[in-house]
HTML snippet that shows the backbone in 3Dmol.js (N, CA, C, O; Angstrom):
<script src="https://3Dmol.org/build/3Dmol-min.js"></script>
<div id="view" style="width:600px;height:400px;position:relative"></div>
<script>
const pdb = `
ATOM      1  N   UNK A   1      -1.430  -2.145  23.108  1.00  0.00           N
ATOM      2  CA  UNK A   1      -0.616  -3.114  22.429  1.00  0.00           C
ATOM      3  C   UNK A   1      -1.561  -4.062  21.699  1.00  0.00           C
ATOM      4  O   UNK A   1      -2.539  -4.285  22.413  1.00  0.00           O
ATOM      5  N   UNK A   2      -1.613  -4.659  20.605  1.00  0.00           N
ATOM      6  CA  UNK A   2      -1.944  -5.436  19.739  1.00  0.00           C
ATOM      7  C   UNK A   2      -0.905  -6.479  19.535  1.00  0.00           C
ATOM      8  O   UNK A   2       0.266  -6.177  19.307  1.00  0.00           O
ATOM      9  N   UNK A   3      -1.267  -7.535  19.605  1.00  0.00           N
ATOM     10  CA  UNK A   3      -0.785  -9.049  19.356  1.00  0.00           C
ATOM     11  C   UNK A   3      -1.593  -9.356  17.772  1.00  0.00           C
ATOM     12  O   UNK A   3      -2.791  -9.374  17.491  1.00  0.00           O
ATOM     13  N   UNK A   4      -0.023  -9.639  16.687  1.00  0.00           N
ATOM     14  CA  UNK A   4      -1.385  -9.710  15.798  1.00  0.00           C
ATOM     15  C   UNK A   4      -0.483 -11.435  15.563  1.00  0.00           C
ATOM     16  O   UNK A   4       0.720 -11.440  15.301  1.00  0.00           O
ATOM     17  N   UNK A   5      -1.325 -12.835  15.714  1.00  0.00           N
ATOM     18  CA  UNK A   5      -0.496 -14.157  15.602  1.00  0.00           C
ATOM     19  C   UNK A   5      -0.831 -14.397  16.818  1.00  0.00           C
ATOM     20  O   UNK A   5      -1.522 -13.615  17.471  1.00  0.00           O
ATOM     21  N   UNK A   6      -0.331 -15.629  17.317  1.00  0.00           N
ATOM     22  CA  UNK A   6       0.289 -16.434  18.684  1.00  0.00           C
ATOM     23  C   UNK A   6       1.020 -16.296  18.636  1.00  0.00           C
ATOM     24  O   UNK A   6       1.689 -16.444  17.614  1.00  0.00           O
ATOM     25  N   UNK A   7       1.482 -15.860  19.858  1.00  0.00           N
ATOM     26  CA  UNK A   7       2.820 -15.561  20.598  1.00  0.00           C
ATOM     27  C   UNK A   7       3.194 -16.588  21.676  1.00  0.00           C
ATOM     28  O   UNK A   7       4.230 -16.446  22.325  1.00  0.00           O
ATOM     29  N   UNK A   8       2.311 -17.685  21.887  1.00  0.00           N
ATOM     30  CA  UNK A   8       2.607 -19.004  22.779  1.00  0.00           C
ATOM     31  C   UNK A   8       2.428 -18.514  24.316  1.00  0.00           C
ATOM     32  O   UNK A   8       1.917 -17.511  24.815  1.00  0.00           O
ATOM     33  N   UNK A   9       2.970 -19.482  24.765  1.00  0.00           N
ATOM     34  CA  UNK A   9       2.473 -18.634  26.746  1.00  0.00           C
ATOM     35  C   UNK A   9       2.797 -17.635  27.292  1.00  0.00           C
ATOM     36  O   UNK A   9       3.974 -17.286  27.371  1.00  0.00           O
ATOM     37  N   UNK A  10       1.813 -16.974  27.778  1.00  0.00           N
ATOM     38  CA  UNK A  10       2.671 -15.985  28.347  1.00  0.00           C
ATOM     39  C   UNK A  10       2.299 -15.716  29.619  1.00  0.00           C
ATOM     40  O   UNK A  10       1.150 -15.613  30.048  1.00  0.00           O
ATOM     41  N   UNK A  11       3.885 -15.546  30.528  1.00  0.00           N
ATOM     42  CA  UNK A  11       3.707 -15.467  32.230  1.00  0.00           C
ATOM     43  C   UNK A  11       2.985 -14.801  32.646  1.00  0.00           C
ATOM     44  O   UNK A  11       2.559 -13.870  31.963  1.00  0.00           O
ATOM     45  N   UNK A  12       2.509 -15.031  34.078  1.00  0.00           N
ATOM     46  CA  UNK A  12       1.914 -14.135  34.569  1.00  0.00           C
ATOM     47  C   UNK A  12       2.004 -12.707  34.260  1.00  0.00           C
ATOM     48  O   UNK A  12       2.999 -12.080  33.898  1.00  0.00           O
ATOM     49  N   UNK A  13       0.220 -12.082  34.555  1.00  0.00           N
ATOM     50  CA  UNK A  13       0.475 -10.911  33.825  1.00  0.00           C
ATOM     51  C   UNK A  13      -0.041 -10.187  34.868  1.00  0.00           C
ATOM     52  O   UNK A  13      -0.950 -10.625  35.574  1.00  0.00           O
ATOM     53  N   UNK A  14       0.659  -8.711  35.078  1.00  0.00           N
ATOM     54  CA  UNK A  14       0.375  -7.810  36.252  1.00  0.00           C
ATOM     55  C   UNK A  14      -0.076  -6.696  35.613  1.00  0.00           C
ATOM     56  O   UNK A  14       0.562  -5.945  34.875  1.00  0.00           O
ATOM     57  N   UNK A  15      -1.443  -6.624  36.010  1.00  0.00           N
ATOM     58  CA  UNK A  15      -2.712  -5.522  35.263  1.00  0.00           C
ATOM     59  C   UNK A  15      -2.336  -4.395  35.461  1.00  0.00           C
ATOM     60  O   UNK A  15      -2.308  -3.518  34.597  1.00  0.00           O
ATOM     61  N   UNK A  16      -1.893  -4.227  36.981  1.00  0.00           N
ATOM     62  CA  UNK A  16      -1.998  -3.215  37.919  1.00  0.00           C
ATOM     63  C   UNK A  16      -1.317  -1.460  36.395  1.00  0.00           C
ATOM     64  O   UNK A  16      -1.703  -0.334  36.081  1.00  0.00           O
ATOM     65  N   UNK A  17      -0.442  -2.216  36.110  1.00  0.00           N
ATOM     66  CA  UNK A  17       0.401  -1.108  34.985  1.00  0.00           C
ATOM     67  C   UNK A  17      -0.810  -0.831  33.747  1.00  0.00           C
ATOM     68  O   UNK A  17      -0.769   0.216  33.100  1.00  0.00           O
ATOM     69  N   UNK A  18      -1.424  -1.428  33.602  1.00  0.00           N
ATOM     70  CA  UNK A  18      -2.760  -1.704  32.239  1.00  0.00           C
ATOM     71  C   UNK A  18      -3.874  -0.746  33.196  1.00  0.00           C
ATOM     72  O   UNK A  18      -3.841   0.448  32.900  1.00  0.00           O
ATOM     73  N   UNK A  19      -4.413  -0.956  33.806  1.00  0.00           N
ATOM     74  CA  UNK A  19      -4.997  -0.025  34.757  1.00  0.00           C
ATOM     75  C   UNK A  19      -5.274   1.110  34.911  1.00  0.00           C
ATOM     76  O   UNK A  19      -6.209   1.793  34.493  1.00  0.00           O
ATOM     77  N   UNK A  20      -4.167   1.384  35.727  1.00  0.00           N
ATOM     78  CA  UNK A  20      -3.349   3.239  36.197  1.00  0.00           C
ATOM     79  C   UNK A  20      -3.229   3.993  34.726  1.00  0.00           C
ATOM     80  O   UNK A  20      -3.522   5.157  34.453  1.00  0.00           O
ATOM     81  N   UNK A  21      -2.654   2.859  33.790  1.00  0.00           N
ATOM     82  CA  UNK A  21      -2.192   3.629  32.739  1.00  0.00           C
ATOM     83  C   UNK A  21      -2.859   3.578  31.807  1.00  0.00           C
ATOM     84  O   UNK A  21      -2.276   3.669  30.727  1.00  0.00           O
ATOM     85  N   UNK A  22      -4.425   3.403  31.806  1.00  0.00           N
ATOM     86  CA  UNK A  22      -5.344   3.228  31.103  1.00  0.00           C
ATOM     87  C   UNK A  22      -5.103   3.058  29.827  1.00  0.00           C
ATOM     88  O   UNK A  22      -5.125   3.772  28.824  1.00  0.00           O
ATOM     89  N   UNK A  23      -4.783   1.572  30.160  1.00  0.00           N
ATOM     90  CA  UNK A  23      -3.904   1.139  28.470  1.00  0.00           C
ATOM     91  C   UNK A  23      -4.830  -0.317  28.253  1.00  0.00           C
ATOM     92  O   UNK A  23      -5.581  -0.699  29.150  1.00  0.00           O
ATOM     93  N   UNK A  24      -4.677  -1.088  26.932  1.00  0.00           N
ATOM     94  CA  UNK A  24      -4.773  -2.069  26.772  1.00  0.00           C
ATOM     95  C   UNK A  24      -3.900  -3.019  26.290  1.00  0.00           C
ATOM     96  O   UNK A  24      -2.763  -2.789  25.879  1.00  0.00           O
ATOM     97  N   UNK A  25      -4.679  -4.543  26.370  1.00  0.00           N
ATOM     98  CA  UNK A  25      -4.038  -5.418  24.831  1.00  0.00           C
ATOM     99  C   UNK A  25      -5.322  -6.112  24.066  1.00  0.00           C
ATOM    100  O   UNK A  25      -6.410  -6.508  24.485  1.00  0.00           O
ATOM    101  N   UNK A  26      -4.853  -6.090  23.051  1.00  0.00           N
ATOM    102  CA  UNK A  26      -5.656  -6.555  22.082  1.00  0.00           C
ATOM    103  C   UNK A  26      -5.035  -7.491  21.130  1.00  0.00           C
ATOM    104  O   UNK A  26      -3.865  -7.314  20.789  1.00  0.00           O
ATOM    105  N   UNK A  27      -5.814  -8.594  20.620  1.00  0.00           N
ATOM    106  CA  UNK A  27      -5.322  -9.439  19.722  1.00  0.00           C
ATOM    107  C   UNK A  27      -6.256  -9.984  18.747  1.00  0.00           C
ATOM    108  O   UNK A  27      -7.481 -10.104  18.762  1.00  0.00           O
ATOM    109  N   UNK A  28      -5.318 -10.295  17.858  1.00  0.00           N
ATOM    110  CA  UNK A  28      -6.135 -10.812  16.498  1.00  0.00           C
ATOM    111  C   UNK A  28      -5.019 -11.599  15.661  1.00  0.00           C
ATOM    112  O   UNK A  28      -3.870 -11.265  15.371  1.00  0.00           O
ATOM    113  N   UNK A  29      -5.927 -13.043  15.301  1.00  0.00           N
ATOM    114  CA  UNK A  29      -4.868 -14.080  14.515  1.00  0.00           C
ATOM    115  C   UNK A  29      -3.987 -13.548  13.508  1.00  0.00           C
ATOM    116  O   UNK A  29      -2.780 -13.786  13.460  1.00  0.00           O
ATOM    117  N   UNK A  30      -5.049 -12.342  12.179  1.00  0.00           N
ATOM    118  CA  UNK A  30      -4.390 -12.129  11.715  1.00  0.00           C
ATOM    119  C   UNK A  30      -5.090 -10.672  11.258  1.00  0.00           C
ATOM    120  O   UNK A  30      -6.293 -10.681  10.998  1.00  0.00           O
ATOM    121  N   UNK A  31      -4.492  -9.691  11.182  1.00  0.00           N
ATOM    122  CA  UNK A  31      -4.234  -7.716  11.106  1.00  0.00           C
ATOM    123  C   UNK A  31      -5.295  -7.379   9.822  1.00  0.00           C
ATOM    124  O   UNK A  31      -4.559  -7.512   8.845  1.00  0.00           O
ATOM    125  N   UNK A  32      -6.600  -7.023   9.331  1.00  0.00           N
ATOM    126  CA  UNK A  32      -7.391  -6.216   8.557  1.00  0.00           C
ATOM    127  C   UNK A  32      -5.961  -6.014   7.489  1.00  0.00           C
ATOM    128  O   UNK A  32      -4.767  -6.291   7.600  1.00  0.00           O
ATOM    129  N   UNK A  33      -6.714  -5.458   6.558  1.00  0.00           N
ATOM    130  CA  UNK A  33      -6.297  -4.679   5.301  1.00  0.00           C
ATOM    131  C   UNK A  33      -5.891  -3.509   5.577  1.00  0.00           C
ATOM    132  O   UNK A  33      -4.861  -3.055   5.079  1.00  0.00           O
ATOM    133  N   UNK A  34      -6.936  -2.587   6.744  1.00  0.00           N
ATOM    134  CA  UNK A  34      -6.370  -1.605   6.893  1.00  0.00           C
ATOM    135  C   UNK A  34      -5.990  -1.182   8.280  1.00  0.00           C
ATOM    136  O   UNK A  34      -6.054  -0.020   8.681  1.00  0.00           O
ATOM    137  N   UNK A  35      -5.622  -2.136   8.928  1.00  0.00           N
ATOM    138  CA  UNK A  35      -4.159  -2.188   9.830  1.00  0.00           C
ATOM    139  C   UNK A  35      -3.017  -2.451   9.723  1.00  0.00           C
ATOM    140  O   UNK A  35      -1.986  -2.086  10.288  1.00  0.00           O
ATOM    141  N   UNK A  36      -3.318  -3.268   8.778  1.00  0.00           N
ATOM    142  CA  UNK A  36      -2.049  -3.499   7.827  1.00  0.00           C
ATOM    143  C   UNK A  36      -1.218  -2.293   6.954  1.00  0.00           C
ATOM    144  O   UNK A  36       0.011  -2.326   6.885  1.00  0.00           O
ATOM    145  N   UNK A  37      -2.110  -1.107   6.222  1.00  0.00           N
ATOM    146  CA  UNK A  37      -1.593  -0.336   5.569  1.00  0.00           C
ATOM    147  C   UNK A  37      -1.191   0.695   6.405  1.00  0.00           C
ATOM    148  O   UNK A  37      -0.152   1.339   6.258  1.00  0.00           O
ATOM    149  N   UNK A  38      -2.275   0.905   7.562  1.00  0.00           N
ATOM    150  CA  UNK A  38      -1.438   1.515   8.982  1.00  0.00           C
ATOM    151  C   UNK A  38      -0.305   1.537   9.335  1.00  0.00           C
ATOM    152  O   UNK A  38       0.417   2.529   9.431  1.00  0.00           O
ATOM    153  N   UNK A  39      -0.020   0.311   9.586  1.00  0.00           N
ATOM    154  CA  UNK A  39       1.370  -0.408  10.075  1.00  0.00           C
ATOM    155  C   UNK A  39       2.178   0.086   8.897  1.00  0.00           C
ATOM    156  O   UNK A  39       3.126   0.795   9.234  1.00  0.00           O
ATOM    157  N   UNK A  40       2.031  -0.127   7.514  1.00  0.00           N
ATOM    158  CA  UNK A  40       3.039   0.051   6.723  1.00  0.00           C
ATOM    159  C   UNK A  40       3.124   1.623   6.725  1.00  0.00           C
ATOM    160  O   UNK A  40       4.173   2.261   6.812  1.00  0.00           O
ATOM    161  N   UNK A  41       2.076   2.057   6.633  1.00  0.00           N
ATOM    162  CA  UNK A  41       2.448   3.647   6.489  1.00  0.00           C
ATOM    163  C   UNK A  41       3.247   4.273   7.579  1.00  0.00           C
ATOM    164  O   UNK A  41       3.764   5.389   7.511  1.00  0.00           O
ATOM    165  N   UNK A  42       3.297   3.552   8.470  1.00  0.00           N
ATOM    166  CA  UNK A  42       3.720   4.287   9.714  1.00  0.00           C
ATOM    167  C   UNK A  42       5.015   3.911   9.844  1.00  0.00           C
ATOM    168  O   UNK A  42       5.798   4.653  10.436  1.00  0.00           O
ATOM    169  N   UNK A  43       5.435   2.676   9.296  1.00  0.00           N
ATOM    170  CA  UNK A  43       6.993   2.150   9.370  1.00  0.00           C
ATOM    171  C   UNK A  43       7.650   3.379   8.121  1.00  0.00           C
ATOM    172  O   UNK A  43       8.605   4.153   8.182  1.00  0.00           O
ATOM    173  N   UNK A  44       6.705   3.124   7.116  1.00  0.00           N
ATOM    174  CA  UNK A  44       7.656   4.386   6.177  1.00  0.00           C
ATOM    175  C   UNK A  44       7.953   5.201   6.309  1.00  0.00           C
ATOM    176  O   UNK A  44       8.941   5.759   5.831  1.00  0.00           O
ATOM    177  N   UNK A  45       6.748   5.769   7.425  1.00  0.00           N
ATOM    178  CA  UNK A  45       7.241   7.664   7.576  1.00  0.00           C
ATOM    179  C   UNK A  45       8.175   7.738   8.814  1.00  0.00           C
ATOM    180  O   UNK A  45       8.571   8.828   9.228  1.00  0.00           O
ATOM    181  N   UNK A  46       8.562   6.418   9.472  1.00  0.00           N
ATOM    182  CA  UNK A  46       9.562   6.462  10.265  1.00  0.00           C
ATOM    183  C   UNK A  46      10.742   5.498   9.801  1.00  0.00           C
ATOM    184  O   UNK A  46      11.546   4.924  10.534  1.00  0.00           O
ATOM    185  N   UNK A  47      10.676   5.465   8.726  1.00  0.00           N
ATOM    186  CA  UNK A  47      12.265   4.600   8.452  1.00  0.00           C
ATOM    187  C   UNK A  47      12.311   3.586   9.086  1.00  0.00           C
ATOM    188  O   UNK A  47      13.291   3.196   9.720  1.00  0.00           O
ATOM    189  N   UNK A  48      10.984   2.899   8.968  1.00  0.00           N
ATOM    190  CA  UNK A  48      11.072   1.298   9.963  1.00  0.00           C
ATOM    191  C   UNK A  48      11.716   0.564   8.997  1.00  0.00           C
ATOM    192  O   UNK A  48      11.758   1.288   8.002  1.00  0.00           O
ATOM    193  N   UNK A  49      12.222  -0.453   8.772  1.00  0.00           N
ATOM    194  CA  UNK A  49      12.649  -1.368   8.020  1.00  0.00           C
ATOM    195  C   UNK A  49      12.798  -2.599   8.614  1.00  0.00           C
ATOM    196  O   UNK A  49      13.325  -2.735   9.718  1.00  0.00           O
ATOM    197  N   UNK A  50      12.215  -3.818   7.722  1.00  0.00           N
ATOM    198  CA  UNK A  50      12.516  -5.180   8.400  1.00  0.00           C
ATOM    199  C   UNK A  50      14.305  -5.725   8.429  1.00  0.00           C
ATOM    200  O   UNK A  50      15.316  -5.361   7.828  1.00  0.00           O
ATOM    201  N   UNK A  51      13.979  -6.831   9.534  1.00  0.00           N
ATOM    202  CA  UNK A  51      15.475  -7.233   9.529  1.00  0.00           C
ATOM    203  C   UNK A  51      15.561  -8.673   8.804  1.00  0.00           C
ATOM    204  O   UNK A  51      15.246  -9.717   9.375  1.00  0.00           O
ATOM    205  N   UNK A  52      16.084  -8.589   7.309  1.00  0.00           N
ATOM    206  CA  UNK A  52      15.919 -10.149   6.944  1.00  0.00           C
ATOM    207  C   UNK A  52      17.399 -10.838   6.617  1.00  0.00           C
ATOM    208  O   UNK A  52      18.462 -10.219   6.665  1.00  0.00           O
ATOM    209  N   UNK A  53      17.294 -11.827   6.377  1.00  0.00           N
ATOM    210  CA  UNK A  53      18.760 -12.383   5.869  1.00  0.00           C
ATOM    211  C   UNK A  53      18.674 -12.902   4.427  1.00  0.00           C
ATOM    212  O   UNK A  53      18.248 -14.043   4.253  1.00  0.00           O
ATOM    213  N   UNK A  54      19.140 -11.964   3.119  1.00  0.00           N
ATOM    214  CA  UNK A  54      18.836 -12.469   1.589  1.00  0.00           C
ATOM    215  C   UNK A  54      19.789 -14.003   1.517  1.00  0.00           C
ATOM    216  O   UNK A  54      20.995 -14.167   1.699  1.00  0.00           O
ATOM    217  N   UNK A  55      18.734 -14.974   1.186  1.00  0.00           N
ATOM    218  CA  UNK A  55      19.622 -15.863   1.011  1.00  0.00           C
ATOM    219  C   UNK A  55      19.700 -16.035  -1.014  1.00  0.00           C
ATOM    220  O   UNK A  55      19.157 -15.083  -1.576  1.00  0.00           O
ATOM    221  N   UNK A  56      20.029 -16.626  -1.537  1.00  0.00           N
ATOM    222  CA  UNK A  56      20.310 -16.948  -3.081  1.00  0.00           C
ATOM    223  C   UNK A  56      19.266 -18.403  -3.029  1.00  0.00           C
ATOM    224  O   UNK A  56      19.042 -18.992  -1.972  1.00  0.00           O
ATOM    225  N   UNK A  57      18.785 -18.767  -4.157  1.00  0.00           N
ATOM    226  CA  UNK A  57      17.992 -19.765  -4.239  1.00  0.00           C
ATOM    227  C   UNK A  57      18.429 -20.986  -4.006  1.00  0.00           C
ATOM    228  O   UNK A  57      17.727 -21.895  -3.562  1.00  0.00           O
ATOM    229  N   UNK A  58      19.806 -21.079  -4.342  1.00  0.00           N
ATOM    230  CA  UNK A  58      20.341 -22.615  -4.275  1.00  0.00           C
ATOM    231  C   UNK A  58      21.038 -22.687  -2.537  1.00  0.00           C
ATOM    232  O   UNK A  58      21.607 -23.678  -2.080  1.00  0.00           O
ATOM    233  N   UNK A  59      20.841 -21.580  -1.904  1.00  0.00           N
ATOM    234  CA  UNK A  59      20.763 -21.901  -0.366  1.00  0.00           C
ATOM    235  C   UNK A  59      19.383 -22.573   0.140  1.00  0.00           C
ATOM    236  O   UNK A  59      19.296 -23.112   1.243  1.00  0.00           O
ATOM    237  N   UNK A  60      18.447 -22.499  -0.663  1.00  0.00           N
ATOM    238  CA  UNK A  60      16.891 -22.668  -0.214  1.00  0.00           C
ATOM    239  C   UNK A  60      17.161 -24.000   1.008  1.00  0.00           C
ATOM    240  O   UNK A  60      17.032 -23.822   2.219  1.00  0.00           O
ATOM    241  N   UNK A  61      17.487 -25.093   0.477  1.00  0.00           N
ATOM    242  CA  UNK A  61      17.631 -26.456   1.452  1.00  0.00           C
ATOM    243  C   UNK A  61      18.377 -26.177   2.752  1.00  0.00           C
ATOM    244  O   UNK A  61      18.011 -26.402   3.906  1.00  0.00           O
ATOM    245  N   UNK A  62      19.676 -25.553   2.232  1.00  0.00           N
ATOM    246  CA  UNK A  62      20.156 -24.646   3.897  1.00  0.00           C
ATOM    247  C   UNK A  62      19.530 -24.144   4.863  1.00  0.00           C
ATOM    248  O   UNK A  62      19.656 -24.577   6.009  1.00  0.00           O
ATOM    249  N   UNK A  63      18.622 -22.977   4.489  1.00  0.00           N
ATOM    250  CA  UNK A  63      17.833 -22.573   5.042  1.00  0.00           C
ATOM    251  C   UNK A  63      16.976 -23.032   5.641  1.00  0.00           C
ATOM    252  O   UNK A  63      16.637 -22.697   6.776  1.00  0.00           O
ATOM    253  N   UNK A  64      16.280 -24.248   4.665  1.00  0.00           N
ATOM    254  CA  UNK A  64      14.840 -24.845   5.467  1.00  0.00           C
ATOM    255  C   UNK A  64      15.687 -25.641   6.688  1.00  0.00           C
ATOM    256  O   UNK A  64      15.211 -25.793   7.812  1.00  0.00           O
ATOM    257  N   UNK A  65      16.809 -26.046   6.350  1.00  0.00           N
ATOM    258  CA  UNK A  65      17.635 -27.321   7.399  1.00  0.00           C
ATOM    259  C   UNK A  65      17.637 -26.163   8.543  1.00  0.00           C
ATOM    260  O   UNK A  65      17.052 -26.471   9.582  1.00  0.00           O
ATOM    261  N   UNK A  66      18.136 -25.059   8.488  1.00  0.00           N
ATOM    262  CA  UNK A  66      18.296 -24.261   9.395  1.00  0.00           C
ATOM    263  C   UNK A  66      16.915 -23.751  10.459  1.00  0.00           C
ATOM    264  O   UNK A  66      17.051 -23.415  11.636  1.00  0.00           O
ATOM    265  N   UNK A  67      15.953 -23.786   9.903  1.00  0.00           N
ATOM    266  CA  UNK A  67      14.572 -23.326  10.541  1.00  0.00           C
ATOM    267  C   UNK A  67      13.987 -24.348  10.670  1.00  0.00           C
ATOM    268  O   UNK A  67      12.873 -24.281  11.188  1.00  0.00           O
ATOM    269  N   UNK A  68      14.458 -25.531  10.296  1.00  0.00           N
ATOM    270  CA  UNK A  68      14.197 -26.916  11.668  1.00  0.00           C
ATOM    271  C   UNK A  68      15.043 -26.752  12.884  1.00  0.00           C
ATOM    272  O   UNK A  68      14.504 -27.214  13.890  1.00  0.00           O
ATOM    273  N   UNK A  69      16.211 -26.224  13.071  1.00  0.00           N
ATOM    274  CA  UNK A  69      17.335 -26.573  14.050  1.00  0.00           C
ATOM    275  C   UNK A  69      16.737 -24.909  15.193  1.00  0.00           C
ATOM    276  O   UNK A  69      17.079 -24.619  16.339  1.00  0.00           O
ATOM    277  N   UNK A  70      16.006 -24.343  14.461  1.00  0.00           N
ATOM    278  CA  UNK A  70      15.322 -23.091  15.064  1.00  0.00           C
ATOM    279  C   UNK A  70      16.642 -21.769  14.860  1.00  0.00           C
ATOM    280  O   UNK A  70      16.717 -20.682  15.433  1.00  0.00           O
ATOM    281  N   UNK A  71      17.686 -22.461  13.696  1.00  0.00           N
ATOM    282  CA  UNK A  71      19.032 -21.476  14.210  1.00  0.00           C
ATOM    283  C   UNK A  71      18.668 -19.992  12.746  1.00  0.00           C
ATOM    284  O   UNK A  71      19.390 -19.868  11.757  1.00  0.00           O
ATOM    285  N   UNK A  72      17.485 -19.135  13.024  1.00  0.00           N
ATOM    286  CA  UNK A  72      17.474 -18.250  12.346  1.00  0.00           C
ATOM    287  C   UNK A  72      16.511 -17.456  13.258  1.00  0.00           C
ATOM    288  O   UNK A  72      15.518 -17.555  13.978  1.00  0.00           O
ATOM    289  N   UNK A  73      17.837 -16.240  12.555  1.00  0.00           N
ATOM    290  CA  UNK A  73      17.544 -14.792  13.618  1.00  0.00           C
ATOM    291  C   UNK A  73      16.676 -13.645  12.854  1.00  0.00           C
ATOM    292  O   UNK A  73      16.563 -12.552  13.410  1.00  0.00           O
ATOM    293  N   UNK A  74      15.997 -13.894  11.456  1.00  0.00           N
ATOM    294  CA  UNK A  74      15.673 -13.003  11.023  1.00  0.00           C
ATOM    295  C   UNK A  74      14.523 -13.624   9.957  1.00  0.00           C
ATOM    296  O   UNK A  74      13.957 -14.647  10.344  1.00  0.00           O
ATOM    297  N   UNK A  75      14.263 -13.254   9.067  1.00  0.00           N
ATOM    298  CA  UNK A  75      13.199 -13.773   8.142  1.00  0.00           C
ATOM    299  C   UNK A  75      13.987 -14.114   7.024  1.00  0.00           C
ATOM    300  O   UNK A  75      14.776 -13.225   6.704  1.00  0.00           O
ATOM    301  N   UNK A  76      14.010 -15.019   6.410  1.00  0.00           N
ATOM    302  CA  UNK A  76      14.342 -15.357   4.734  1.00  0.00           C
ATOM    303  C   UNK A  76      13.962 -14.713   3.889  1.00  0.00           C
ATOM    304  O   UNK A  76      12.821 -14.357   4.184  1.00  0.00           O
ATOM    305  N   UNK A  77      14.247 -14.338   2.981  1.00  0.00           N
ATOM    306  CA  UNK A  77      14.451 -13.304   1.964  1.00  0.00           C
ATOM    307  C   UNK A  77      14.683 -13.752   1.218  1.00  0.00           C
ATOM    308  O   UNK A  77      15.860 -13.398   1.153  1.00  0.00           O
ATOM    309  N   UNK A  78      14.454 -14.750  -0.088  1.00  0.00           N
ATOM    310  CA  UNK A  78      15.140 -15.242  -1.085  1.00  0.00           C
ATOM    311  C   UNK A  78      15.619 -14.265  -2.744  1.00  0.00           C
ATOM    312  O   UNK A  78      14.840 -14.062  -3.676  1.00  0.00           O
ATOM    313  N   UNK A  79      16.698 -13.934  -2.691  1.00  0.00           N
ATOM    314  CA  UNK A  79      17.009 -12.877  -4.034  1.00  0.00           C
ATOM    315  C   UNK A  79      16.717 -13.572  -4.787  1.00  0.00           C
ATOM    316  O   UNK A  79      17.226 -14.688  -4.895  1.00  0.00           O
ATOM    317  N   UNK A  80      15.644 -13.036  -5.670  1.00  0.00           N
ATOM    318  CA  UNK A  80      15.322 -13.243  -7.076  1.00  0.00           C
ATOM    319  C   UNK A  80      16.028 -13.151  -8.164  1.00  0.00           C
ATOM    320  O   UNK A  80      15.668 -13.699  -9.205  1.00  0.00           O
ATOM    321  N   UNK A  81      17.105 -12.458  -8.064  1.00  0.00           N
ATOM    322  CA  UNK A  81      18.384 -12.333  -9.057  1.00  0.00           C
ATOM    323  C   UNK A  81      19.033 -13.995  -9.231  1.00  0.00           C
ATOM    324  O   UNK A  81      19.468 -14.590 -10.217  1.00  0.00           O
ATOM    325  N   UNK A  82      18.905 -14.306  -8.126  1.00  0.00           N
ATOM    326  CA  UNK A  82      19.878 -15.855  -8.419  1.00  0.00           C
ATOM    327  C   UNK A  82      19.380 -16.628  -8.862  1.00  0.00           C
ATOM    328  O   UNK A  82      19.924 -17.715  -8.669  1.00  0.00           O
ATOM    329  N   UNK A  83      17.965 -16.664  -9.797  1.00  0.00           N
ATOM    330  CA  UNK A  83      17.236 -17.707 -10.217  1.00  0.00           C
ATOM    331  C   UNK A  83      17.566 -17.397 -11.485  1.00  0.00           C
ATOM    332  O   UNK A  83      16.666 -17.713 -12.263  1.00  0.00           O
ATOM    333  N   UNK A  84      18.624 -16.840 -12.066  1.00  0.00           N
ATOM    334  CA  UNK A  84      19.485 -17.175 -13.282  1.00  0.00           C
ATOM    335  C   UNK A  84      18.449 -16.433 -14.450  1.00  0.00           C
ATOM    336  O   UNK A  84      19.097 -15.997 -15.401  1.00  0.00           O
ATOM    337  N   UNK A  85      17.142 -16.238 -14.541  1.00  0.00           N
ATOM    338  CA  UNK A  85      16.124 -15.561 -15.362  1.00  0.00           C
ATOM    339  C   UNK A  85      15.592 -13.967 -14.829  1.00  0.00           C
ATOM    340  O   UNK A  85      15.556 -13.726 -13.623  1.00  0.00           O
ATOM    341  N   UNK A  86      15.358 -13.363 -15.424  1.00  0.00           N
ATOM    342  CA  UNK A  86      14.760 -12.121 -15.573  1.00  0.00           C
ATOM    343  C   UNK A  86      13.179 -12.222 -14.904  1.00  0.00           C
ATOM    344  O   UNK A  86      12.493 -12.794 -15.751  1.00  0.00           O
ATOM    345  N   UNK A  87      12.405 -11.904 -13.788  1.00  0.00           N
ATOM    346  CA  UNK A  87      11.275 -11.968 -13.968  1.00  0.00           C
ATOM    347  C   UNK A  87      10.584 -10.771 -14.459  1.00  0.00           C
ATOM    348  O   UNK A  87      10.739  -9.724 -13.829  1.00  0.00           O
ATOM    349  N   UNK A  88       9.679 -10.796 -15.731  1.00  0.00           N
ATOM    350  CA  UNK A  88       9.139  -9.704 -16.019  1.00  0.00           C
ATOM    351  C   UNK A  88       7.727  -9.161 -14.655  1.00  0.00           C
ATOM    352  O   UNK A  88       7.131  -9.742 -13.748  1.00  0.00           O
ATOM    353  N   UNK A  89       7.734  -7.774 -15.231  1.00  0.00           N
ATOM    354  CA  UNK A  89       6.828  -7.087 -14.067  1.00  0.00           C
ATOM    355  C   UNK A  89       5.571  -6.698 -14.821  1.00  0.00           C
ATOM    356  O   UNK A  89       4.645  -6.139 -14.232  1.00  0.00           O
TER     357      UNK A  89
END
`;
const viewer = $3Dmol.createViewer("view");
viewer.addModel(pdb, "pdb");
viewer.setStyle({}, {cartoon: {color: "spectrum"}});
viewer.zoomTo();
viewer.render();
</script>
């Protein structure tokens, strides 16, 4: 297992399963370039997909009010369509 961030405290931990099952954990603040493309390649070839909530731009203040109150279950997503302009690519 890899921890990639803080994940804050965590309870007691019972090795005994890490051990037997000659497993680890490992962590890092933040994931290489190419753990990163790992990770992505590996979500694609399994149909991983994130879970976000698209909000529209003029929700933006909602949102931030909302991720003070801690009441969001998913990641923000802001649609680029609702900013009324075309962005070229």
């Amino acid at each position: 297992m890899v921890l990639v961030g803080q994940v804050g405290p965590v309870p007691e931990l019972n090795t005994a399963p890490l051990v037997r099952g000659n497993r680890r954990i490992a962590g890092s603040l933040i994931g290489g370039i190419a753990e990163t493309q790992e990770m992505l390649a590996f979500c694609a070839s399994k149909d991983v997909l994130p879970e976000v909530e698209m909000i529209r731009m003029d929700e933006i203040n909602e949102a931030y009010d909302r991720m003070e109150r801690s009441d969001v279950h998913y990641r923000f997503f802001i649609d680029m369509a609702s900013l009324g302009t075309s962005v070229a690519g």
